[in-house]
N, C-alpha and C positions, 0 to 999 in steps of 0.2 A: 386354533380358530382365530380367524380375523376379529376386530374389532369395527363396528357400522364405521365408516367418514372419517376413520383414524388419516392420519398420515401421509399415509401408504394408500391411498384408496384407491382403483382402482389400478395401482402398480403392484404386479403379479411377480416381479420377480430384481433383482438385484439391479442388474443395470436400468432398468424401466425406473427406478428408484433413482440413479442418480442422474439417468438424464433428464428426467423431470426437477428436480430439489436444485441441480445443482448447474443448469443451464434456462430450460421452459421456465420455472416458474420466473424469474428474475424479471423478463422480460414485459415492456409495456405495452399498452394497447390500439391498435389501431383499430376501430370502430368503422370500418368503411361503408357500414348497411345497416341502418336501426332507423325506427321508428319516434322516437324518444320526443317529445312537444316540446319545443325551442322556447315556447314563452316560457315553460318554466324553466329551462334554464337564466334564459336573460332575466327572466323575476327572482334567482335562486330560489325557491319556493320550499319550502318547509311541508313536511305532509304531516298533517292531522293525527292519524294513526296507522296501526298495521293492514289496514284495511284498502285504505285510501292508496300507499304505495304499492300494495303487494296484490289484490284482487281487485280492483277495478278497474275494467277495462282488459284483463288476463284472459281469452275465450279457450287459453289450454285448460283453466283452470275450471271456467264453467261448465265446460266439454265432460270434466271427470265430475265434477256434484250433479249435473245430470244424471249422467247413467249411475251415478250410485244414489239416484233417489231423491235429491234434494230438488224441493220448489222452484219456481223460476222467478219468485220475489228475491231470494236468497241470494238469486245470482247475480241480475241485472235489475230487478226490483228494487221497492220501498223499503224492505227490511233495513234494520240500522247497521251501521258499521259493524259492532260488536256480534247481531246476531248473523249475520252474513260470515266472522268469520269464525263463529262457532261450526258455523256447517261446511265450513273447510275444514277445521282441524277435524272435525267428523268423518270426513272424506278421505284426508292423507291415509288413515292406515289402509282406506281399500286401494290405495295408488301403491301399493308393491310391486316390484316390476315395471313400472309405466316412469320414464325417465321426470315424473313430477317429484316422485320419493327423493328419487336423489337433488332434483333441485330447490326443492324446498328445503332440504335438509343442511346443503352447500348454501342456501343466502341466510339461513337462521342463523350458520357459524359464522359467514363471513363478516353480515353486517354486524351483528348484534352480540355477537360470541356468544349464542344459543345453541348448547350440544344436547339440548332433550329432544327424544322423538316429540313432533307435535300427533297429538289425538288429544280426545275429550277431556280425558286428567291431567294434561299438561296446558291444556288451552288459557287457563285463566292466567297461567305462570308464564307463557310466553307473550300474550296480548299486554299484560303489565309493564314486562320487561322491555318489550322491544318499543312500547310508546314512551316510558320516561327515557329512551334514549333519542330519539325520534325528536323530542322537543329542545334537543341542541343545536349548537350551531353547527357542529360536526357532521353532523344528517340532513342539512341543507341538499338543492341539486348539485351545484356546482361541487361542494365539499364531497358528495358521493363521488362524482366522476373519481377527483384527484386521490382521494383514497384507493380508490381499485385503477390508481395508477392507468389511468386513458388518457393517451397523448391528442388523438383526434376523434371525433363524432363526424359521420354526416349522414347529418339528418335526410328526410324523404318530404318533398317540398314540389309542389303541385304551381305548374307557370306563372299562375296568378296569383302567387302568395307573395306580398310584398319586400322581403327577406329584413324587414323591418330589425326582427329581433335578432336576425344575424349580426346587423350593421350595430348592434348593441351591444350583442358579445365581443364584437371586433374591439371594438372602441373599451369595453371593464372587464374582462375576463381574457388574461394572457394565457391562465394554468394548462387549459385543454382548449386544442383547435379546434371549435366547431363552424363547420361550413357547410353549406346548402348540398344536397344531389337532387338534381333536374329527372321531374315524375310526370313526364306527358300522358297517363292514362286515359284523363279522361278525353283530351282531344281527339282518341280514337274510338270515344265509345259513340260510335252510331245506331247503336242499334235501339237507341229509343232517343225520335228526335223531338222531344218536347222537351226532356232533361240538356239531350247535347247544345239546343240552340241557347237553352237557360246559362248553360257552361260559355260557349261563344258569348256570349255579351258579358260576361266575368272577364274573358279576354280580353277582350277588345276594349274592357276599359284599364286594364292593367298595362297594356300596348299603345293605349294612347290614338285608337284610330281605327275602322268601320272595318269589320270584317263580312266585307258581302262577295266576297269570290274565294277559288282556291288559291290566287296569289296572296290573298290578303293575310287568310288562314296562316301560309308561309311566313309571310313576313312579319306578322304577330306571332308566332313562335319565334324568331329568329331573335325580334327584339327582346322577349326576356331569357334567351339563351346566353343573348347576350350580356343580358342583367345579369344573369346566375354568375358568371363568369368573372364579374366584375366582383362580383362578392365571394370568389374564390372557389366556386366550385369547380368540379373537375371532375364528374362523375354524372351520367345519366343512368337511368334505371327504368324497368318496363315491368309492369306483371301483366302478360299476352296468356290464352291459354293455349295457343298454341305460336309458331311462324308463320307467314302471309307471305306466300312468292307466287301470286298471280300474277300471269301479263294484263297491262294496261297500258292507255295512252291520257297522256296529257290532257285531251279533250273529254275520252270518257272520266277522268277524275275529275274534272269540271262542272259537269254534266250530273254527275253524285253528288257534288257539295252543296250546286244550288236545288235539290232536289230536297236534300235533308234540311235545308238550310230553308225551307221553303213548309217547312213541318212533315213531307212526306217520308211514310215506312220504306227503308230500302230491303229489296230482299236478299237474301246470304249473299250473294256470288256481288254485288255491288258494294256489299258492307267489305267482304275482303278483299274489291280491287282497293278498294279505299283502306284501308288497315295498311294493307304491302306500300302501296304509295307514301303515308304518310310514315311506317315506320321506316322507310330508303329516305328518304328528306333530313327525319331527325339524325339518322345514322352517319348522314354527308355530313350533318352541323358539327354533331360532334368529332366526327374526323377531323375536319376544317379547325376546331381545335385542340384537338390531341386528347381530348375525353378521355374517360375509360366508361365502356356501354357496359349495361347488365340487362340480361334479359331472365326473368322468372317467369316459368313458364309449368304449364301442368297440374293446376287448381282448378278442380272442380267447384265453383263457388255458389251461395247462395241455393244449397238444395231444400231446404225446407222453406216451402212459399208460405208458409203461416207465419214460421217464427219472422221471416225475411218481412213480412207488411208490417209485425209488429214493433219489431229492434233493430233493422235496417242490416246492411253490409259488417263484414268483422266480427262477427258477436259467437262463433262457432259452428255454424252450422255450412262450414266450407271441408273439400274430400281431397285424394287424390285421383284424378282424371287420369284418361286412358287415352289422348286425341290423337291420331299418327301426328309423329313431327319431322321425320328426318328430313325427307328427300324436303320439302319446304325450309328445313334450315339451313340445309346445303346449298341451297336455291337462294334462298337470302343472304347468306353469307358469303356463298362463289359472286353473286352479284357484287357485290360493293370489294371486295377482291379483285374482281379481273381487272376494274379500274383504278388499282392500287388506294383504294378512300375504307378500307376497312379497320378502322380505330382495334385500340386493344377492346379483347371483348370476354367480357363475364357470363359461363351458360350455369344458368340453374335451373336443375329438372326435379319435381317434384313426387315423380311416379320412378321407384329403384329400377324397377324394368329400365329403365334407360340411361340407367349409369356406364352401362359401357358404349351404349351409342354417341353419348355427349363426350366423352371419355376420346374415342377414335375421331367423332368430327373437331374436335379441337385439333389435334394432329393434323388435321386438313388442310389448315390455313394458318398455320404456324410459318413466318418467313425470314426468320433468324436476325430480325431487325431489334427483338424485345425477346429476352428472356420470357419463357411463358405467358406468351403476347393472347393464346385466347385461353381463357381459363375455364377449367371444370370447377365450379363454384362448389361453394362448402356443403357440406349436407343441409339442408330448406326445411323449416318446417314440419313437419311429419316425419322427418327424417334424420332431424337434428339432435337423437339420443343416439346411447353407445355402439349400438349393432349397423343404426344407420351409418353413422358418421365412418367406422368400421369400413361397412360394404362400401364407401366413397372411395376411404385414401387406398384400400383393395386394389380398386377400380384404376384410381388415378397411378400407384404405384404399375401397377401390370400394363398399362396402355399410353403411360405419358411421363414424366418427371415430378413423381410425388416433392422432389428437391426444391422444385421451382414455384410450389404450392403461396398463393398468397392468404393463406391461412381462414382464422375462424371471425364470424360476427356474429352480432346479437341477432338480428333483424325483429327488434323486440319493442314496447311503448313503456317496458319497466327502467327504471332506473337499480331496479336489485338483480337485472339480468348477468351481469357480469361476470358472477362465477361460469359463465357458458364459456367463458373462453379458458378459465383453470381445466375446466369438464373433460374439454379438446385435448387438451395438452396434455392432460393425464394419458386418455385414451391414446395419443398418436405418439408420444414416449414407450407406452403400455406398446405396441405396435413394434414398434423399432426395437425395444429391449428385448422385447422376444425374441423377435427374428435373431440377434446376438445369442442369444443365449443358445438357440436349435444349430448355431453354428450355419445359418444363413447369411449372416451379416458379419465381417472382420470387428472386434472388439478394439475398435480403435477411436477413444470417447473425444477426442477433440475434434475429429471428423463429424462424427454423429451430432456429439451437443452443438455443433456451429450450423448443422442441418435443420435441427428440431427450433433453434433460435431462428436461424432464416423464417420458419415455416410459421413463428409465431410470431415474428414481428419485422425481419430484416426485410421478406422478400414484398410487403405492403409498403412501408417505407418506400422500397425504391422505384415498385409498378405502377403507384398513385403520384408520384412524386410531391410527397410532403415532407 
């Protein structure tokens, strides 16, 4: 019988062992998609307790004390630090099965070299231990990065965010690269124009100048596209819930800007000539600078309208959505293709049903210019435990060049997220060993381990170009 988080954890069999110990793990981290709040890095900030770094703000986490019965003070409530994480460790032994067991268990060892299961009779014994470590300098932000070995971060950074703390890290923090990715979301949320026009004028003072038409729109993106840029980013990001490839003209998108722009409701079919419009625009800009786009796409967000009035967006009460996407990504993507202006591009689908659609339209517009120029992104979300992530490189192996894979990310607001990428590599070793061992794969380990290196860190290096 195995031993829980030994070693060997999730490697089933000999070579899955050494291509993981003796190639994957080695390798560092490229962070291409997180969440992570920049000012505490540029503050190095120290967190208070177990509490403070590990559950607040975690909606996977609140997601499981829900439904195993816990209060909503507990979660996102007044309760104190300590009693908030009593009724976690209450919770973990109901998370069997549910990929929180295993990560709660991978950041107790990593950070803290905590090998007790956490539940009720060990709560007191891990809250103690992991906060007198917690009050060193070693547990700082910055010291966290460098320990779990991340070479870059980038961060998720909203047009009108000054990149203030980037220009900060630039300037006292060489150890880890962190740089901006460009988050036009809300530019395209029309669909309630009291919030969008509140947004416009956040613009238009970050731009420096009156956004009363759809050129203006444009060129106030442009200029802080062009600010991102200057502060090193190289990466735009979208979370759509679905693709937008309706015909429009020029005039009719005109015509919708100053409607909304004027406080008036636009109905659907205006809201998505305006969405396709505006996402072809960003998609030129960052063409025009050799980007690399992401598109997440397939959250069902904000289903509970009570909890939603009271704790806003993020907090857990988002699903995976069922929206058709093909023939409109095909339609977006052949779009910006046939004029040769289609950047490298990142698909991430949030519903499994469509791992092998995203899987074949990558193949679509593959033009041998880039090594795995449009990418089936990592498993998202919901889908980011073992079986998910599984049915991905599945996916990706049978339909595309799992080889070419530019690997795993947090897409996380933890700083204890990390172990997510040992998680992968266990699994996608686990993967490859196997197949060797069934006599699927030639047992030839400096091929393989240069493959699973690629996959975890060479082939982000060179697609990002950092």
């Amino acid at each position: 019988m195995r031993s829980f988080l030994d070693d060997n954890f999730l490697l089933q069999n000999k070579t899955a062992e050494r291509l993981y110990h003796d190639y994957a793990a080695q390798m560092p981290i490229i962070d291409y998609h997180c969440h992570l709040p920049v000012k505490d890095i540029a503050d190095d900030h120290r967190f208070r307790d177990l509490q403070e770094i590990w559950l607040a703000g975690d909606h996977y986490k609140w997601r499981a004390m829900r439904t195993n019965g816990v209060e909503e003070r507990y979660c996102t409530g007044d309760a104190s630090p300590r009693e908030k994480f009593d009724k976690w460790a209450e919770t973990v032994p109901a998370t069997l099965r549910n990929p929180l067991f295993h990560w709660t268990h991978l950041e107790l060892q990593r950070y803290f070299g905590i090998n007790d299961i956490l539940s009720p009779q060990t709560a007191d014994k891990v809250w103690k231990t992991a906060n007198e470590q917690l009050q060193q300098e070693e547990f700082s932000c910055r010291h966290l990065l460098t320990r779990m070995h991340v070479e870059v971060v980038c961060t998720t950074d909203d047009p009108v965010d000054s990149l203030e703390y980037h220009e900060q890290l630039q300037r006292e923090f060489g150890a880890v690269k962190v740089v901006p990715a460009f988050r036009p979301d809300k530019a395209m949320a029309v669909e309630d124009p009291a919030t969008y026009n509140a947004y416009l004028n956040l613009l238009s003072e970050a731009a420096g100048m009156e956004i009363a038409s759809w050129d203006d729109l444009l060129q106030a993106l442009q200029k802080r596209h062009d600010h991102f840029d200057a502060h090193g980013c190289r990466l735009s990001d979208h979370g759509i819930e679905t693709f937008y490839a309706d015909e429009y003209t020029e005039k009719e998108v005109e015509k919708i800007f100053h409607k909304v722009r004027n406080g008036k409701d636009l109905p659907e079919e205006e809201q998505r000539k305006f969405r396709t419009a505006l996402l072809r625009e960003l998609a030129l800009m960052d063409h025009e600078k050799g980007w690399v786009q992401q598109y997440h796409y397939g959250a069902l967000r904000n289903n509970n309208r009570r909890m939603y009035e009271k704790l806003g967006p993020d907090t857990g009460f988002d699903s995976i959505g069922d929206t058709p996407v093909a023939r409109n990504m095909s339609r977006f993507l052949d779009s910006l293709d046939y004029e040769e202006k289609l950047t490298k591009t990142i698909l991430y689908n949030l519903n499994p049903a469509d791992n092998e659609l995203v899987a074949t339209m990558a193949g679509n517009f593959q033009d041998g210019t880039v090594a795995g120029k449009i990418q089936f992104g990592a498993a998202w979300w919901f889908l980011d435990q073992k079986e998910g992530i599984e049915q991905h490189l599945n996916a990706l192996s049978a339909l595309g060049l799992l080889s070419r894979f530019v690997g795993m990310l947090t897409d996380s607001r933890s700083f204890m997220s990390y172990p997510r990428h040992e998680y992968f590599r266990r699994i996608l070793c686990n993967l490859i060993g196997t197949d060797v061992e069934n006599g699927l794969l030639p047992n030839d380990m400096e091929w393989l381990g240069k493959t699973v290196q690629d996959i975890s860190y060479n082939n982000a290096k060179a697609y990002f170009n950092f």
